[in-house]
N, C-alpha and C positions, 0 to 999 in steps of 0.2 A: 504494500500500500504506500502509495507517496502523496505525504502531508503538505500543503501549500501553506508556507507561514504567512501574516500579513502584520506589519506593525506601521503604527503612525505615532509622532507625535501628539501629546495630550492636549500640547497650545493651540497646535493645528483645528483638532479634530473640537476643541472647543469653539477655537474663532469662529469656524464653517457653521457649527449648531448657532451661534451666536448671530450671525448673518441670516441665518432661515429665519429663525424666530424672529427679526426685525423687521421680515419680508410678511409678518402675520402667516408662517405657514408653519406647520408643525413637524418637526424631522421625526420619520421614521426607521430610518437603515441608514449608515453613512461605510462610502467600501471607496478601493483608490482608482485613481480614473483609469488606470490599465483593466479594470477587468471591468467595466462601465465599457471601455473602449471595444475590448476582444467583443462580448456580447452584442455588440453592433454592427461590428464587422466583418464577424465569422458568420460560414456559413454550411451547409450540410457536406462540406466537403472532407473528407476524413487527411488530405495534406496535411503536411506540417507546414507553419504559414509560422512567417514572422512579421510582427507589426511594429511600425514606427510612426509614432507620434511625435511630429517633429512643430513645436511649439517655440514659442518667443523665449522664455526662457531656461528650458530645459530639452532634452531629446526622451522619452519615453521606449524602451525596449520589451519586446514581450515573443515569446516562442510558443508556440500552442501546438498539440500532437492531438489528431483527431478533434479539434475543440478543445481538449485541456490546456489549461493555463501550466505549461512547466518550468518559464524562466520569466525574469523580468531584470532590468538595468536602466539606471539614470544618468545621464550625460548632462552635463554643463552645458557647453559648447549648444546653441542654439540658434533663431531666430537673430535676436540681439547682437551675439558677437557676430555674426556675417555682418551686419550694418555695421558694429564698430567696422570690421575689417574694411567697407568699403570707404567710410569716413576717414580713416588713417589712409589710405593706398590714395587715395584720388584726393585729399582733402577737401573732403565735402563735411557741411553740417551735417547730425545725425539724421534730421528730418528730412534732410535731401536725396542721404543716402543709402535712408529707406525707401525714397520713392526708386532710386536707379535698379536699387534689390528686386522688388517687385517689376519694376519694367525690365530688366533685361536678366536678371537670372543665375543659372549658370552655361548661359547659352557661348560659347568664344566667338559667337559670329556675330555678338551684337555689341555695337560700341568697342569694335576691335579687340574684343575681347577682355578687354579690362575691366569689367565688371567680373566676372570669371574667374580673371587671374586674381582676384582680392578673396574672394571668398571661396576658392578651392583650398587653401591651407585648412580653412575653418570645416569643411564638408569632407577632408579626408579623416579628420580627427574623429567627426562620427561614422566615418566608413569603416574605420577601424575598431571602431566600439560594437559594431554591428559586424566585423568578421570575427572578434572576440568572443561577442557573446553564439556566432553560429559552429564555430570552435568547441565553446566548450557545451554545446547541447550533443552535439555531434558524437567528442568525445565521450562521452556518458550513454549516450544511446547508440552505440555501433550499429553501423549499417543505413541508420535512419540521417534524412538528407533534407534541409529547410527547400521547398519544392518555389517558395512564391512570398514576395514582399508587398504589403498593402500599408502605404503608408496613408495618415491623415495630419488634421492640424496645420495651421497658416504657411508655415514654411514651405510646406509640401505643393501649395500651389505656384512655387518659383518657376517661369519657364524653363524648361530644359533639366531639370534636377529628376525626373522620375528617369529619363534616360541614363542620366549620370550616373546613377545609382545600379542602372542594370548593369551599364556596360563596367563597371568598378566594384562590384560587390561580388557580379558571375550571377544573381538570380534574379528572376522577372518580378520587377517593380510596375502595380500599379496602385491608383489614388482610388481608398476604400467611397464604399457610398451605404451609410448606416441607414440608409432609409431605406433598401432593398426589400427589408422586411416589415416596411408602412406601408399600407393600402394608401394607394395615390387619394389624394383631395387636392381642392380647387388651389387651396393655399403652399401645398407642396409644390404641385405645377408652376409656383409663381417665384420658387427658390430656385437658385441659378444651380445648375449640375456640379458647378466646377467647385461650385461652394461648399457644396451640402457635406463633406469630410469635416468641416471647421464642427460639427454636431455632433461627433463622433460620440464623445462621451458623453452629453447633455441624452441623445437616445439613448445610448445602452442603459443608461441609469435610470429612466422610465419603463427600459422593458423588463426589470429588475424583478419584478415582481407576475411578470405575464406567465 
């Protein structure tokens, strides 16, 4: 039998109740946004899928076998440092060099590449956090092989970074959609596709209880 430990901070897990209650809603369950996330974006497929949630300030890692949640790892390196990295490289203000992030990427074919060249140091450091943790599932489970990368979260909408990631990692990278298993309405319809990963964990933590 293998036990999945979970621990949080007390300050944490207070603040967050402390925020519900302020919002007039009453907490009933609080869990961490990795398995809020898996539950959203897994699907009947018995692969071994690794997910990354790659957010403004942290990088979120998770390995799941058949559905089970088996590993999980947190990275620094995020959203944010890519911007510092563009804002140092090109000397841009942060808020500009958030926008160049978002408009060009890690595409080398835009803006000569230099947006690219600034925040590839920063995106190999979590390529490497992500060949580490597929290393050591590997190692521990012989024979068994991460088949497929579903990432979500802001960063992941950067052009050209889901390629990056296949052709750097060696496994197929695409951008999760938690809403796969919502019955379409008028108001889903009206959420842009590209977006709908930025909900990753906001769904799975509503299907908590389905």
């Amino acid at each position: 039998m293998t036990v999945l430990l979970v621990a949080a901070l007390n300050r944490l897990i207070d603040k967050t109740v402390k925020v519900v209650k302020a919002a007039g809603l009453v907490p009933v369950s609080i869990e961490t946004e990795m398995l809020s996330m898996v539950r959203s974006l897994t699907d009947a497929s018995k692969d071994i899928i690794l997910f990354l949630d790659l957010g403004a300030k942290s990088v979120d890692i998770a390995i799941t076998d058949n559905g089970r949640l088996c590993l999980t790892r947190s990275v620094a390196t995020a959203g944010e440092a890519l911007t510092r990295s563009i804002s140092s490289e090109l000397g841009l203000e942060f808020a500009q060099a958030e926008e160049y992030k978002r408009a060009y990427g890690i595409n080398p074919a835009n803006l000569n590449g230099k947006v690219a060249k600034a925040i590839e140091p920063a995106m190999e450091a979590v390529a490497k956090e992500v060949d580490q943790a597929v290393q050591f599932f590997q190692t521990a489970n012989k024979g068994k092989m991460v088949k497929q990368i579903i990432a979500s979260g802001g960063t992941s909408l950067l052009p050209h970074i889901v390629l990056w990631l296949t052709k750097r990692v060696g496994v197929e990278t695409e951008i999760g959609d938690p809403f796969k298993k919502v019955v379409a309405s008028d108001l889903l319809q009206k959420l842009p596709k590209e977006s709908r990963c930025l909900y990753a964990i906001a769904v799975g933590l509503a299907m908590k209880e389905i």
